[in-house]
C-alpha positions as CSV (number, residue, x, y, z in Angstrom):
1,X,133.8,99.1,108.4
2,X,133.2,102.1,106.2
3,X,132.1,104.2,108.7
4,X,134.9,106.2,108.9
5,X,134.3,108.0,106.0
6,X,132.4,111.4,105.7
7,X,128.9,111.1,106.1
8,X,128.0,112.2,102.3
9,X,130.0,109.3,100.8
10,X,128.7,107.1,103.3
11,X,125.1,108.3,102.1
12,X,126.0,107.3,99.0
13,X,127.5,104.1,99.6
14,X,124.5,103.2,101.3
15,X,121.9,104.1,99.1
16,X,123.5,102.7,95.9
17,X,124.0,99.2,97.8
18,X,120.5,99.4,98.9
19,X,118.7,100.6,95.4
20,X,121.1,97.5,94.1
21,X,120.3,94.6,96.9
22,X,116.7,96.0,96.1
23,X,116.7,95.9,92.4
24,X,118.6,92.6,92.1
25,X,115.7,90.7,94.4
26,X,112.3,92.6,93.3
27,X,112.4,91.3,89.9
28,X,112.2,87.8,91.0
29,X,109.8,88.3,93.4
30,X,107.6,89.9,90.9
31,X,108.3,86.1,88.6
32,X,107.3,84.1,91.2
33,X,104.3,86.4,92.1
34,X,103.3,86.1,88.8
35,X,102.8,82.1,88.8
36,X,100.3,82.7,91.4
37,X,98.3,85.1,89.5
38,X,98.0,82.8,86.6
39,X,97.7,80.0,88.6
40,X,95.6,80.7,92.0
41,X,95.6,77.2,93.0
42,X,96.2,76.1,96.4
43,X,98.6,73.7,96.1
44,X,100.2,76.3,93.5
45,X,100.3,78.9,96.5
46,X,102.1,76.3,98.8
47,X,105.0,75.5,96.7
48,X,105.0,79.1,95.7
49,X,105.0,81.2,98.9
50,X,108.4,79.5,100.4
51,X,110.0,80.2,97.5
52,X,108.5,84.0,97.8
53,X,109.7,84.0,101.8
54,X,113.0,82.7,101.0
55,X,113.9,85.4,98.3
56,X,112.5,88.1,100.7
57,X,115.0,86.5,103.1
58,X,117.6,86.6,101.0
59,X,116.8,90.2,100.4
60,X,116.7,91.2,103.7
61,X,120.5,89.7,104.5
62,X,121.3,91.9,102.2
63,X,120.5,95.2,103.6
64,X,121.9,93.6,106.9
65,X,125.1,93.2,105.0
66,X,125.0,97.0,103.4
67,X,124.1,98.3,107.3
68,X,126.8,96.3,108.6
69,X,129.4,97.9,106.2
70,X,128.2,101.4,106.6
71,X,126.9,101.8,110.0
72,X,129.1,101.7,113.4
73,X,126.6,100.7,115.6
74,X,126.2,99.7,119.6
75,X,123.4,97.1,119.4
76,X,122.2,96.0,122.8
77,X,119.8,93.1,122.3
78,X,117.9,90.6,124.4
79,X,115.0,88.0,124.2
80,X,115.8,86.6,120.8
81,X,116.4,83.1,122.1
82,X,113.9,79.8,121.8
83,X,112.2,81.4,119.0
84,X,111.0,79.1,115.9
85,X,111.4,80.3,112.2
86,X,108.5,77.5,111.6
87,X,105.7,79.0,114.1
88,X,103.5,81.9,113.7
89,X,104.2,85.3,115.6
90,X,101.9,88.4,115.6
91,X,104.8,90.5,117.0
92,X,104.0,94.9,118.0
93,X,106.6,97.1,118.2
94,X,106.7,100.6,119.7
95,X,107.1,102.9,116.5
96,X,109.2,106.1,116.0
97,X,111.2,106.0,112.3
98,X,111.1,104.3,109.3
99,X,114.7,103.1,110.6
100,X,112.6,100.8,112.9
101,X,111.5,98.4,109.9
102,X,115.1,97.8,109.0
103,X,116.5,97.4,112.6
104,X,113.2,94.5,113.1
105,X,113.8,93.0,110.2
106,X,117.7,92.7,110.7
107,X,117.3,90.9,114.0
108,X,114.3,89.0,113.3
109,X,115.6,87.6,110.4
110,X,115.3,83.7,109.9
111,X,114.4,83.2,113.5
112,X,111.6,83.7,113.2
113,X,108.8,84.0,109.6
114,X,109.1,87.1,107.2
115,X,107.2,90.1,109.3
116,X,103.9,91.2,107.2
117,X,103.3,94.4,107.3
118,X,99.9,96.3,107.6
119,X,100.1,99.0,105.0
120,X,98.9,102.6,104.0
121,X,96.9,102.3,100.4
122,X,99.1,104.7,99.4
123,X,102.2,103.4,99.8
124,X,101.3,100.8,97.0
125,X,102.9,103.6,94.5
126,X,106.3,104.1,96.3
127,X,108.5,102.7,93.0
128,X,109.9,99.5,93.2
129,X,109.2,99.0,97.0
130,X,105.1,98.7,96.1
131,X,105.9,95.9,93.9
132,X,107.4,94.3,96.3
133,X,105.1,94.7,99.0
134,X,102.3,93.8,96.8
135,X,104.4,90.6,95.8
136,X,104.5,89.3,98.9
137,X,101.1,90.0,99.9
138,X,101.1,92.8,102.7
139,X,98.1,93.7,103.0
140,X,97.0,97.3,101.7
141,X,94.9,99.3,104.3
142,X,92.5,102.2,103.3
143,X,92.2,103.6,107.0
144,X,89.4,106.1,106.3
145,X,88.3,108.8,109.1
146,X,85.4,108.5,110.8
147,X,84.3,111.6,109.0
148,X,84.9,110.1,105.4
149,X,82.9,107.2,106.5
150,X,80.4,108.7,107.6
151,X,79.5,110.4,104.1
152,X,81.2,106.9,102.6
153,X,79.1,104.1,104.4
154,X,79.6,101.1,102.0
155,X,83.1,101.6,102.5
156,X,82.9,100.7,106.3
157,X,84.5,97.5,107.1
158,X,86.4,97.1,104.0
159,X,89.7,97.1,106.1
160,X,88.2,94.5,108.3
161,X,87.6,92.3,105.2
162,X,91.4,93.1,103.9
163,X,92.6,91.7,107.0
164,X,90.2,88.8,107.2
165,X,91.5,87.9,103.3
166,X,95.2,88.8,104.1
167,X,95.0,86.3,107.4
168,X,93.1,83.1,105.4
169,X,96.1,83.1,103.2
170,X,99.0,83.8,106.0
171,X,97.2,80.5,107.7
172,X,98.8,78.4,105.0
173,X,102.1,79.0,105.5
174,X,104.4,80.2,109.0
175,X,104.0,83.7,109.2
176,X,104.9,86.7,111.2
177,X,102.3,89.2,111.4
178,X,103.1,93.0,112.6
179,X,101.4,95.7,113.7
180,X,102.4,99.0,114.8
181,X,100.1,99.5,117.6
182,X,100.2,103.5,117.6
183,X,99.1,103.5,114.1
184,X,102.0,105.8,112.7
185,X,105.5,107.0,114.0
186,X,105.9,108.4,117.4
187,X,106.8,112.6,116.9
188,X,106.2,115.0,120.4
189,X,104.0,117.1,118.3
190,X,101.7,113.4,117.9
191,X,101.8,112.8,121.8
192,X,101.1,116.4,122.4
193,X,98.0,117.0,119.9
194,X,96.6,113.0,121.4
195,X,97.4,114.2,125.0
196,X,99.0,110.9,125.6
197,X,98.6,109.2,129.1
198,X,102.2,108.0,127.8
199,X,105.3,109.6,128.6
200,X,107.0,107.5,125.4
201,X,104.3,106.5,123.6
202,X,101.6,107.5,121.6
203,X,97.8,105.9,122.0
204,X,97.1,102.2,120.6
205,X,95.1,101.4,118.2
206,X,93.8,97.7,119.1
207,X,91.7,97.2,116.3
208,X,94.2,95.7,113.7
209,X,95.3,93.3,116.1
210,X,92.1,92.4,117.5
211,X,91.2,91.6,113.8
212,X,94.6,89.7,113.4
213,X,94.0,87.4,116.6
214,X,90.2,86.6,115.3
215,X,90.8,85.6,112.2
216,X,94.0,83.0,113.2
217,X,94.6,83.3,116.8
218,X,94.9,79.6,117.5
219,X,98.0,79.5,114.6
220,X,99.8,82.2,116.7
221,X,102.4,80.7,119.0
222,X,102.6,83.8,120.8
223,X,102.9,87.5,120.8
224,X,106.3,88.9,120.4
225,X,106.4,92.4,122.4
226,X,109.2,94.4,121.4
227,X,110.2,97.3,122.4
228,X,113.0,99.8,120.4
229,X,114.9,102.4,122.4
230,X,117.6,105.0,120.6
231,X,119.7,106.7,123.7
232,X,120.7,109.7,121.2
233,X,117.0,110.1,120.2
234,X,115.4,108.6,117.3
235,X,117.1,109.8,113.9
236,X,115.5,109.9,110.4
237,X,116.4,107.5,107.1
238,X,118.8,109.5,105.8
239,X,120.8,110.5,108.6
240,X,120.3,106.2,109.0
241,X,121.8,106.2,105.6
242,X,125.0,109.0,106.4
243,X,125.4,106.6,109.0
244,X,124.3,108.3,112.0
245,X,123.0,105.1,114.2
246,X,125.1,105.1,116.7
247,X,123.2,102.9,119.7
248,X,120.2,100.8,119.7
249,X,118.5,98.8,122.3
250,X,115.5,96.2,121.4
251,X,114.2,94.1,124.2
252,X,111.7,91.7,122.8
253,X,109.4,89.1,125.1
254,X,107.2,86.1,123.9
255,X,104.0,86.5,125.4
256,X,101.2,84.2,125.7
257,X,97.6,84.8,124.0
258,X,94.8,85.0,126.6
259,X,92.6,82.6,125.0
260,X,89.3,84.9,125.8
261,X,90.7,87.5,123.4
262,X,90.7,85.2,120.4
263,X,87.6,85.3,119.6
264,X,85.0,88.3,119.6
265,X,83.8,90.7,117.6
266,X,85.5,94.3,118.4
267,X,84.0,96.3,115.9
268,X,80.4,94.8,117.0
269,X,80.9,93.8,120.4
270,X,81.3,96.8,123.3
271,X,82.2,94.1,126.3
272,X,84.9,92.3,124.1
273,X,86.2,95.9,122.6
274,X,87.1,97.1,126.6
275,X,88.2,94.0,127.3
276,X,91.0,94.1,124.4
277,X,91.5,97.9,124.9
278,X,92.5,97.0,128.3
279,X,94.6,94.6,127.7
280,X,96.3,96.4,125.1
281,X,96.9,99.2,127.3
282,X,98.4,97.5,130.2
283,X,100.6,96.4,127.3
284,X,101.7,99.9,126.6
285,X,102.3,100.8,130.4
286,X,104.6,98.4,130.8
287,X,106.5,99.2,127.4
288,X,106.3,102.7,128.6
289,X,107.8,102.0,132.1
290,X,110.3,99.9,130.0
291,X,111.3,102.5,127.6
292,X,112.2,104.8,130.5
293,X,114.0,102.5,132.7
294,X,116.4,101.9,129.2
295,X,116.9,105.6,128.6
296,X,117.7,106.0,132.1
297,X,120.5,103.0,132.3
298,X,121.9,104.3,128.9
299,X,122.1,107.8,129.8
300,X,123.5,107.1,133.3
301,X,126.5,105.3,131.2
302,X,126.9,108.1,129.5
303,X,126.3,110.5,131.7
304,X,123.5,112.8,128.8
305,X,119.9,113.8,129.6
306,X,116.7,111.7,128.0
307,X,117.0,112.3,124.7
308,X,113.8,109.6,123.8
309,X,111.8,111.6,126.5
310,X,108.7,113.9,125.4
311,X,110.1,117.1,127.1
């Protein structure tokens, strides 16, 4: 509607109705949060966290509504139908821009439960949003190197133990839990320093899932695969914010849970670790082969070159 206007007022538009949406909704998060911490009952918790979800809900309609007014954009979606706000998902995405949260959240909205993020430990500090976060419970991951634990042993398995913690409580209540397989945003200097078998994509990292499916894999209804293509190539949060998103395609597909990866050990166990490591991976060649057969569609509609393709 607004996106006519010159991409520095849009900017501004934008980021005042966001700060707003986000200032008007974090406060009462942070009440109802509250009643929890003084009173960590169970029964407290389950007439609490609906109320929590709903507001976070309510929240996220309202970026929809800010994007909608400031953004001119082609969405090209499929495989949202027959899916149940009431179940739980663990749902992966392919990852490649912060704008990714926002376009996931915007069409994942009420169909199905709030997505729960898996977190940096540093991100706790980003103002307001930490609040936030920590109000609603995503769980805060450490993610030390190999290196660091090495000199730091005690402080192996303590991301394990968040996720074990994080996943008793999301049992309570239908929940949604996400995990961005590749660990952190998709950039060709990533691919080229991992020397990805992946033209699109960058490694996965099974282990957070692995953990995820352990802990509650018989609550999961299924795993939500989707994948998130830009034709023009992906574009940062501010040029999100000036407007900029011009075309997005998401294809998302319910799959089912092999019940023999439900239960194992992968830290412990080698046999159930290349068992899950495969299966992840023939995950990722098929959302690889995907990626590239929907840059190759949109581009032949346009008539441009692979803009999404590691050159």
């Amino acid at each position: 509607m607004l996106s006519f206007l010159p991409s520095p007022i849009t900017f501004t538009i934008a980021t005042l109705l966001m700060a707003i949406n986000a200032l008007f909704w974090v406060p009462i998060l942070l009440v109802f949060s509250s009643l929890k911490l003084i009173l960590p009952f169970k029964a407290v918790r389950l007439r609490i966290d609906p109320i929590l979800l709903g507001i976070a809900e309510n929240w996220i309609w309202g970026n929809s509504a800010w994007m909608a007014l400031t953004q001119r954009t082609h969405w090209d979606v499929q495989g949202l139908d027959g899916l149940d706000p009431h179940s739980w998902y663990m749902v992966n995405s392919n990852h490649q821009s912060w704008v990714d949260i926002l376009v996931l959240q915007h069409l994942l909205n009420r169909r199905i439960p709030l997505l729960k993020f898996f977190l940096k430990q540093q991100l706790i500090w980003v103002p307001v949003m930490g609040l936030a976060w920590w109000a609603l419970e995503f769980p805060f991951m450490r993610r030390h190197t190999e290196e660091y634990l090495k000199k730091h042993p005690e402080m192996r398995g303590k991301d394990q133990e968040t996720t074990r913690k994080a996943c008793e409580k999301y049992a309570l209540i239908p929940t949604s839990v996400m995990n961005f397989l590749e660990g952190t945003r998709f950039t060709p200097a990533k691919h080229a320093k991992q020397q990805s078998p992946y033209r699109h994509l960058l490694k996965p990292k099974a282990g957070g899932m692995a953990m995820a499916l352990n802990a509650m894999g018989d609550k999961f209804q299924a795993i939500l695969d989707v994948t998130i293509v830009y034709p023009d190539g992906p574009i940062s949060f501010t040029d999100f914010l000036r407007g900029k998103l011009r075309r997005v395609i998401v294809r998302v597909r319910s799959l089912p849970i092999p019940q023999h990866l439900m239960s194992g050990d992968y830290a412990q166990d080698p046999a159930f670790r290349e068992a899950f490591s495969q299966w992840v991976q023939q995950l990722w060649r098929e959302k690889d082969a995907q990626i590239e057969a929907l840059l190759t569609q949109a581009n032949k509609a346009t008539g441009t070159g692979p803009a999404q393709a590691n050159q």
